[in-house]
Biopython code that builds the backbone (N, CA, C, O; Angstrom):
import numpy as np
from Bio.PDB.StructureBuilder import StructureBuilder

atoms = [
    (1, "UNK", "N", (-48.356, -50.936, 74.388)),
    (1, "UNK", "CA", (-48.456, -50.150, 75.596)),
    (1, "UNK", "C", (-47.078, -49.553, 75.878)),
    (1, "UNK", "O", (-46.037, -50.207, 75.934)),
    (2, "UNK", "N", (-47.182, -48.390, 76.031)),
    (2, "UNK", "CA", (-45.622, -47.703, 76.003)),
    (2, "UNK", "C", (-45.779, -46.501, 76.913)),
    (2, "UNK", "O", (-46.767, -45.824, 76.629)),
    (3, "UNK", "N", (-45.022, -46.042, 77.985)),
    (3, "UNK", "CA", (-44.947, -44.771, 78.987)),
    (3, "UNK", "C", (-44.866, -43.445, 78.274)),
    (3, "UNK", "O", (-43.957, -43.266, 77.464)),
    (4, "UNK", "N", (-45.882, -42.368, 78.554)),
    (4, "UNK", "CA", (-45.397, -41.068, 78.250)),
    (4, "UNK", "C", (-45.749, -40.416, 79.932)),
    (4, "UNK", "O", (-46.048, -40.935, 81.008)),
    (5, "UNK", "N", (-45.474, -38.727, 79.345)),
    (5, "UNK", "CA", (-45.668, -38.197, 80.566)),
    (5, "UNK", "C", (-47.331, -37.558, 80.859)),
    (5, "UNK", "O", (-47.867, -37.090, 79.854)),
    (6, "UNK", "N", (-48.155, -37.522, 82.177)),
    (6, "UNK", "CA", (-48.852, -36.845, 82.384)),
    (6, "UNK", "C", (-48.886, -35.404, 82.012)),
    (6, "UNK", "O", (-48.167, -34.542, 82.518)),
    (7, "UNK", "N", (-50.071, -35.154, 80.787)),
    (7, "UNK", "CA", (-50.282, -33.554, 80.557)),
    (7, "UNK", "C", (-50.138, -32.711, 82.167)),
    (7, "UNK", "O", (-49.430, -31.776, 82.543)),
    (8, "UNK", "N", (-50.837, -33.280, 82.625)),
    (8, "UNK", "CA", (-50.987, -31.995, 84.077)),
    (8, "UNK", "C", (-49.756, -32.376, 85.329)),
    (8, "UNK", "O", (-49.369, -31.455, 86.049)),
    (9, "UNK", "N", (-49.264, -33.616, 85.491)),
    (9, "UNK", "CA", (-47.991, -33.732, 86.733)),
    (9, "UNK", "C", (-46.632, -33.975, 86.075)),
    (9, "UNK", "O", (-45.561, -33.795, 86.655)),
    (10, "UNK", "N", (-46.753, -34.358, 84.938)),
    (10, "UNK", "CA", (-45.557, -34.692, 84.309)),
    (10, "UNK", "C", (-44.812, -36.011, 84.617)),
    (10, "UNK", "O", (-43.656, -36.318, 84.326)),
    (11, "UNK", "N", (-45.824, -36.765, 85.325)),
    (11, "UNK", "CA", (-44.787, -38.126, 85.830)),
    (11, "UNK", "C", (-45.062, -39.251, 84.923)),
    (11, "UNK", "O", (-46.131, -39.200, 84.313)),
    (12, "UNK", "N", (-44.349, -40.176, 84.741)),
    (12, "UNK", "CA", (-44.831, -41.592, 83.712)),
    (12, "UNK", "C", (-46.394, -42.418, 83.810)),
    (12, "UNK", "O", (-46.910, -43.001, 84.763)),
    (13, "UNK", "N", (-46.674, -42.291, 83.009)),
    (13, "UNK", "CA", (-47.817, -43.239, 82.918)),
    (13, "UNK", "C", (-48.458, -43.804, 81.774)),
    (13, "UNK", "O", (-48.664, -43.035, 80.835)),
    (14, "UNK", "N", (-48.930, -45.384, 81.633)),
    (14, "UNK", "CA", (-49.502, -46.118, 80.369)),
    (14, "UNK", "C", (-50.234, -44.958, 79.469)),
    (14, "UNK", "O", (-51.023, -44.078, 79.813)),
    (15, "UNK", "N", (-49.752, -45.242, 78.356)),
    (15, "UNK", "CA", (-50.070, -44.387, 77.027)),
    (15, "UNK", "C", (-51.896, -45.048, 76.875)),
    (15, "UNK", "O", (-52.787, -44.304, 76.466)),
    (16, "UNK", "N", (-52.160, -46.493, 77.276)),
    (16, "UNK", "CA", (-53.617, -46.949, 77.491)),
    (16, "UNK", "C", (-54.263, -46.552, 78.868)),
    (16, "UNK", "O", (-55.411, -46.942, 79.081)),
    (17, "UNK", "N", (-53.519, -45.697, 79.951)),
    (17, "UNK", "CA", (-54.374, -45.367, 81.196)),
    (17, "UNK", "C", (-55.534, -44.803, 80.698)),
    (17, "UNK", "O", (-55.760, -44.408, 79.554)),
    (18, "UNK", "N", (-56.568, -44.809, 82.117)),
    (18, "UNK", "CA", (-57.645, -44.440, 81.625)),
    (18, "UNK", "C", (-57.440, -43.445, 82.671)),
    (18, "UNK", "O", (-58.370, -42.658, 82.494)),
    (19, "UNK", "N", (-56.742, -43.027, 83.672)),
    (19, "UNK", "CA", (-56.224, -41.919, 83.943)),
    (19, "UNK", "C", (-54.844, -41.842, 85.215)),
    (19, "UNK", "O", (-54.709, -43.003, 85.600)),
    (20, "UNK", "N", (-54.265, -41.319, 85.640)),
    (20, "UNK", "CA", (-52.792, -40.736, 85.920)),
    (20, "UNK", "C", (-53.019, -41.486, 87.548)),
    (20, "UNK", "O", (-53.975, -41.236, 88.283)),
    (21, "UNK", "N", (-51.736, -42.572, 87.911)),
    (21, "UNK", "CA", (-51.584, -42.922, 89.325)),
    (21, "UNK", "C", (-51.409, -42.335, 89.784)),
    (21, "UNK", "O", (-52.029, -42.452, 90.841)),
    (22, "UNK", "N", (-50.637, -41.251, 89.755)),
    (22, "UNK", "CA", (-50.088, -40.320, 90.494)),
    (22, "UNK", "C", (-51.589, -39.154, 90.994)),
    (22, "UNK", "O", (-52.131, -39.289, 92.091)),
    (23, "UNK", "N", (-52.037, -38.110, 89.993)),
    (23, "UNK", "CA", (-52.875, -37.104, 90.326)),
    (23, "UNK", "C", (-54.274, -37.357, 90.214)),
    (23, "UNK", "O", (-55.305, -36.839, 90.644)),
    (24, "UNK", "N", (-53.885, -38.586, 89.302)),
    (24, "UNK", "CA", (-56.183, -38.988, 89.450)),
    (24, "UNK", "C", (-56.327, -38.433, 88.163)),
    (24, "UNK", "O", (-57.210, -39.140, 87.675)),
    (25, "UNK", "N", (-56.108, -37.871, 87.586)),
    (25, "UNK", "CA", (-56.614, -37.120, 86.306)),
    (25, "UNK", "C", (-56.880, -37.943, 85.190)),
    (25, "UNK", "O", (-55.958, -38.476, 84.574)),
    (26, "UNK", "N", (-58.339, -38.123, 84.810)),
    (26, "UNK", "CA", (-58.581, -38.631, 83.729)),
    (26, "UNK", "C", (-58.396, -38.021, 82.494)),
    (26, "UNK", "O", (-58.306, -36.807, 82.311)),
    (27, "UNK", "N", (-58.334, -38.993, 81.555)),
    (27, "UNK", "CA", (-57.712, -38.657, 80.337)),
    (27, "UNK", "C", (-59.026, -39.003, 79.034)),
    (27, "UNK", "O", (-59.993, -39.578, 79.532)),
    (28, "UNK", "N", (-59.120, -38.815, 77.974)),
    (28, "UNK", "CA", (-59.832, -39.127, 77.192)),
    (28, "UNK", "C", (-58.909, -39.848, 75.821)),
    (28, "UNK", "O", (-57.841, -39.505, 75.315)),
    (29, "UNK", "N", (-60.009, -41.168, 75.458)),
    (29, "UNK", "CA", (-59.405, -42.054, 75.107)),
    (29, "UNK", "C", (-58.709, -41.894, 73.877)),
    (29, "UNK", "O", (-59.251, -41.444, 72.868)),
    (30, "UNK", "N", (-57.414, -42.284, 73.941)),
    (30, "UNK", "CA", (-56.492, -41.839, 72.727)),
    (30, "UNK", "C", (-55.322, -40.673, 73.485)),
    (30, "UNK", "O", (-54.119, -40.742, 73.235)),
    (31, "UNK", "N", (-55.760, -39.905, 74.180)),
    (31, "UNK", "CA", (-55.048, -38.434, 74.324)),
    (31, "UNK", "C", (-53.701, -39.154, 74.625)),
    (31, "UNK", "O", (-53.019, -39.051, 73.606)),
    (32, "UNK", "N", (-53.147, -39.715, 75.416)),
    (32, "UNK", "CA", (-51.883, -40.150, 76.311)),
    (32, "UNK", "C", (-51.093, -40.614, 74.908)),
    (32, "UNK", "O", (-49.955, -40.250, 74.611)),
    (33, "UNK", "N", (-51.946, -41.499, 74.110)),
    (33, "UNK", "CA", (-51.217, -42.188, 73.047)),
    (33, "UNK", "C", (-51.031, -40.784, 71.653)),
    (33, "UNK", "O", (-50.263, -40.860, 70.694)),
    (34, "UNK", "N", (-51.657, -40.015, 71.858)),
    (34, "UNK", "CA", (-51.056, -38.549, 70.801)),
    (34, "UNK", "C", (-50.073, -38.204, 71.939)),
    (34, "UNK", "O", (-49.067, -38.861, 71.669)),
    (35, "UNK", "N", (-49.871, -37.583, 72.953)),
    (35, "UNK", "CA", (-48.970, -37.459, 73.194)),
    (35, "UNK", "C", (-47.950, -38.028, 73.551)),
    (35, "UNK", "O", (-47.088, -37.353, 74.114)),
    (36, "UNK", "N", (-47.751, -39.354, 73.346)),
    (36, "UNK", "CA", (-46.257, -39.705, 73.116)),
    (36, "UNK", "C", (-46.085, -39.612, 71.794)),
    (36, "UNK", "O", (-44.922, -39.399, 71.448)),
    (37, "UNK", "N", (-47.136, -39.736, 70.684)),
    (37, "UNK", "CA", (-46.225, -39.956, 69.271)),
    (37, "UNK", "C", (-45.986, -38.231, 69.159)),
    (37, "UNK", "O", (-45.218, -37.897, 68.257)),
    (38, "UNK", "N", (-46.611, -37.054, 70.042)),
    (38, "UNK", "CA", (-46.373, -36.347, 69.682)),
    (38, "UNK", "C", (-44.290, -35.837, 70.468)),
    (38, "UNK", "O", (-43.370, -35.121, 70.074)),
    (39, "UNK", "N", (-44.540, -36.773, 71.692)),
    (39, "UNK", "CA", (-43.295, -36.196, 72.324)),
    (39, "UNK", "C", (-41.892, -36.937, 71.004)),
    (39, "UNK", "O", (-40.953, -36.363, 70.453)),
    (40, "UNK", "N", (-42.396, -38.448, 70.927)),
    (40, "UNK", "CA", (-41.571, -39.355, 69.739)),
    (40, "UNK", "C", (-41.049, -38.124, 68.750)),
    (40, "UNK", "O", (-39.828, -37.980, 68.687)),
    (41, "UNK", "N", (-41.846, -37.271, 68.012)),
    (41, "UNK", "CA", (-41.825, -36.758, 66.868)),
    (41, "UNK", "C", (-40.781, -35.815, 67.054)),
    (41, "UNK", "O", (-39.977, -35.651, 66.137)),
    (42, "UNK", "N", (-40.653, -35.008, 68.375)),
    (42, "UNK", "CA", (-40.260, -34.235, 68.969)),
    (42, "UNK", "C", (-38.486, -34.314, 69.186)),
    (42, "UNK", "O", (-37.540, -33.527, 69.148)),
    (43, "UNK", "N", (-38.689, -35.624, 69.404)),
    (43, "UNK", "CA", (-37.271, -36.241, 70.332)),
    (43, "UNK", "C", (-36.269, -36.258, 68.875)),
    (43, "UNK", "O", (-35.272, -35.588, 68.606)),
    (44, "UNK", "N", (-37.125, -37.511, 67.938)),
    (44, "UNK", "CA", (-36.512, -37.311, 66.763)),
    (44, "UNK", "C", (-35.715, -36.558, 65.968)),
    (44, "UNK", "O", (-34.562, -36.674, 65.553)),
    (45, "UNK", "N", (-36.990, -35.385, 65.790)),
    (45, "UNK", "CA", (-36.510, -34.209, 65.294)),
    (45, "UNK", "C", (-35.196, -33.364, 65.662)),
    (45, "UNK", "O", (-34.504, -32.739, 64.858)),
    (46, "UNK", "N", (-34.977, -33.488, 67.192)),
    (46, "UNK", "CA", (-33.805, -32.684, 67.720)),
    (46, "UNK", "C", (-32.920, -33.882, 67.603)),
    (46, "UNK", "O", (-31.861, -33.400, 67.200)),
    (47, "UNK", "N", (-32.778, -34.996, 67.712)),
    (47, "UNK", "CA", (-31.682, -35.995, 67.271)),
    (47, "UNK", "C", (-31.412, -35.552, 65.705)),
    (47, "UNK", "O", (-30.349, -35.036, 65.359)),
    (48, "UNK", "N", (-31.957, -35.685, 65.254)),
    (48, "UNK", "CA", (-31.386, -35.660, 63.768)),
    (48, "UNK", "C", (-30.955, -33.852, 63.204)),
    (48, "UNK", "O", (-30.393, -33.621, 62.133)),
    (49, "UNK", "N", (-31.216, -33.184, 63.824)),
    (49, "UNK", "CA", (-30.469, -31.785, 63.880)),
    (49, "UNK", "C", (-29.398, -31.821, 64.544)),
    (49, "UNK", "O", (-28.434, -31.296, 63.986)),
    (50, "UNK", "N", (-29.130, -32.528, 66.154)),
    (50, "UNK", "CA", (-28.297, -32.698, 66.664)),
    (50, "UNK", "C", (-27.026, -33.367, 65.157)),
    (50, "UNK", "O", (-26.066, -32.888, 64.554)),
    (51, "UNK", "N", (-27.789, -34.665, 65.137)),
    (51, "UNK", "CA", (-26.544, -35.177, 64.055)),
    (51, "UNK", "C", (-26.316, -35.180, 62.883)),
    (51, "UNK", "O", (-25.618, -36.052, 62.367)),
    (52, "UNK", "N", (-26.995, -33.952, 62.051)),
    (52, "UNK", "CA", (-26.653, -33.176, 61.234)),
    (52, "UNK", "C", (-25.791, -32.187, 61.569)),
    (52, "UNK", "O", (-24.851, -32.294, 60.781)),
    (53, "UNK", "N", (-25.591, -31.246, 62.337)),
    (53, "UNK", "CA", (-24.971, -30.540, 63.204)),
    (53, "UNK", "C", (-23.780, -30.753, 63.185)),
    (53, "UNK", "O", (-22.861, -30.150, 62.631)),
    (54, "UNK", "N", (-23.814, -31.942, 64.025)),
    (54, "UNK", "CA", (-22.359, -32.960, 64.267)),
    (54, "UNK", "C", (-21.851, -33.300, 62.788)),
    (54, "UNK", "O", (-20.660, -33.297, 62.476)),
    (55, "UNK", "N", (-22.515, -33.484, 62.240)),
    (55, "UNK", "CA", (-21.764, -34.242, 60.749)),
    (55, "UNK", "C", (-21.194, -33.182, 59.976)),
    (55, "UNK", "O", (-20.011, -33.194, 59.636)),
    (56, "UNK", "N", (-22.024, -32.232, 59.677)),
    (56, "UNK", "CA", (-21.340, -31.015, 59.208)),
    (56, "UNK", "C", (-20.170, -30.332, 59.822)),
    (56, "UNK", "O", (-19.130, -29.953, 59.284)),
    (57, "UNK", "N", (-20.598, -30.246, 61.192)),
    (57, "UNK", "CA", (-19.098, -29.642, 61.771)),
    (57, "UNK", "C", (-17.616, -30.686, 61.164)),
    (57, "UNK", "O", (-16.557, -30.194, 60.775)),
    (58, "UNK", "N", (-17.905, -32.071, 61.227)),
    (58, "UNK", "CA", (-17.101, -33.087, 61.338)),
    (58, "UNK", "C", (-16.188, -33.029, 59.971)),
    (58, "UNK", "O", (-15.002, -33.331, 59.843)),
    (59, "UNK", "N", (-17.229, -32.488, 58.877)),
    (59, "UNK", "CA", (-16.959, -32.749, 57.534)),
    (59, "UNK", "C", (-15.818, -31.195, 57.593)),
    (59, "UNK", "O", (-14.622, -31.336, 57.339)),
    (60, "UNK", "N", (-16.297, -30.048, 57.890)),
    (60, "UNK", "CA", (-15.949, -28.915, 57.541)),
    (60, "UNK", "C", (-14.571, -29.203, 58.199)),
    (60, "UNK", "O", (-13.631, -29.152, 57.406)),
    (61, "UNK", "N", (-14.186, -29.567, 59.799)),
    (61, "UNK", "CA", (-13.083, -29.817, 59.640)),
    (61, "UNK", "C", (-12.012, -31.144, 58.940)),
    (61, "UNK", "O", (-10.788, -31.016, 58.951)),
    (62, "UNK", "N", (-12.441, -31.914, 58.578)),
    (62, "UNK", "CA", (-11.869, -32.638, 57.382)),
    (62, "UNK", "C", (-11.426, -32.156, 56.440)),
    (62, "UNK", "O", (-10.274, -32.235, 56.013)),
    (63, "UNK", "N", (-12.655, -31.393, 55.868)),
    (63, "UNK", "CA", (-11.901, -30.504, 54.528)),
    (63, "UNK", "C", (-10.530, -29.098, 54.803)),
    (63, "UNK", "O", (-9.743, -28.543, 54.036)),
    (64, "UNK", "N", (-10.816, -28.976, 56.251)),
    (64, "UNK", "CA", (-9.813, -27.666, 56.734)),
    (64, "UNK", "C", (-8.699, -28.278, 56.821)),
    (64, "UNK", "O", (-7.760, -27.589, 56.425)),
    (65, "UNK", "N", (-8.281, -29.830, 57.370)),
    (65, "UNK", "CA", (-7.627, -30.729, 57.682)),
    (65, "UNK", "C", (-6.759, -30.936, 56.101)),
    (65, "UNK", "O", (-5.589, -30.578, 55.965)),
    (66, "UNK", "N", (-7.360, -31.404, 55.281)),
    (66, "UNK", "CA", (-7.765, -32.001, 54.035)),
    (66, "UNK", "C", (-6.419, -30.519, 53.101)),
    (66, "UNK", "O", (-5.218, -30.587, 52.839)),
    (67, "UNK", "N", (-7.570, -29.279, 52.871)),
    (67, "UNK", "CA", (-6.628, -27.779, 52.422)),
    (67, "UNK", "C", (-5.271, -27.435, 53.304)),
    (67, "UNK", "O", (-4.419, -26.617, 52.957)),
    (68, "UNK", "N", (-5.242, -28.307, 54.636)),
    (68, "UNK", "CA", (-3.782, -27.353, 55.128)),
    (68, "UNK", "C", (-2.747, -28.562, 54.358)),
    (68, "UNK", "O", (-1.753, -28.305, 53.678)),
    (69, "UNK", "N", (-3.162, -29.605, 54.603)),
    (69, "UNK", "CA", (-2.249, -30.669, 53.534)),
    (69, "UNK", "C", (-1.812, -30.563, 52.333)),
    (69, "UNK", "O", (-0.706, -30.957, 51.964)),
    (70, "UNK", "N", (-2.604, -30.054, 51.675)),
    (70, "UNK", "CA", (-2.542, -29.727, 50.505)),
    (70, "UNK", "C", (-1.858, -28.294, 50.346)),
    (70, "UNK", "O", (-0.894, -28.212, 49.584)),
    (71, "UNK", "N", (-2.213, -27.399, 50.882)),
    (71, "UNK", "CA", (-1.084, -25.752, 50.496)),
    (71, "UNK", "C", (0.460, -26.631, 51.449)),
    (71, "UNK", "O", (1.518, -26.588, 50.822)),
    (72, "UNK", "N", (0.478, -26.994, 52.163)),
    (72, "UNK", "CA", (1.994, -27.611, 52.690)),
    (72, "UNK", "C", (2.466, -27.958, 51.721)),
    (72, "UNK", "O", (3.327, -27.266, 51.177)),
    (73, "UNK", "N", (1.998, -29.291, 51.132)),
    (73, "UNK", "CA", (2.343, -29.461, 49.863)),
    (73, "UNK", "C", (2.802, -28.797, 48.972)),
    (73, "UNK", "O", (3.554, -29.202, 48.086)),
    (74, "UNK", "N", (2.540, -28.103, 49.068)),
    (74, "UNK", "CA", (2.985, -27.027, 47.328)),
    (74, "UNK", "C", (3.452, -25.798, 47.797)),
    (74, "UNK", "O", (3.802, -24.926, 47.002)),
]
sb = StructureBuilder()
sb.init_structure("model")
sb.init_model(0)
sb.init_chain("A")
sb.init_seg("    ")
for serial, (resi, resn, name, xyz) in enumerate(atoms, 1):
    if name == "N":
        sb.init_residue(resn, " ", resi, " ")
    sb.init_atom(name, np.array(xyz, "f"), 0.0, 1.0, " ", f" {name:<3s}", serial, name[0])
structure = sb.get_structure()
């Protein structure tokens, strides 16, 4: 049993409700639990672009770091 958000109010509620505390809105069984693995999938996805992102930037200046050392050098 795990919280996602209401399709129609957007506020938290059991991924097993059988429908929303907040607006009353019933749900059909399963729907709440696709949409969290669908929000999960979601969240993921922009984390791991996020820290690809980050890693690449991180690397590129290393290596810029890395070449000014090296032409000083010589």
């Amino acid at each position: 049993m795990s919280l996602t958000q209401c399709p129609s109010c957007h506020r938290r509620c059991f991924t097993d409700a059988a429908s929303c505390a907040s607006c009353y809105q019933t749900f059909q069984p399963g729907l709440l639990h696709a949409h969290a693995v669908a929000e999960e999938e979601a969240f993921s996805a922009e984390a791991h672009t996020l820290f690809l992102s980050l890693f690449f930037i991180w690397l590129a200046v290393l290596m810029f770091v890395q070449m000014q050392a090296y032409l000083d050098g010589h």
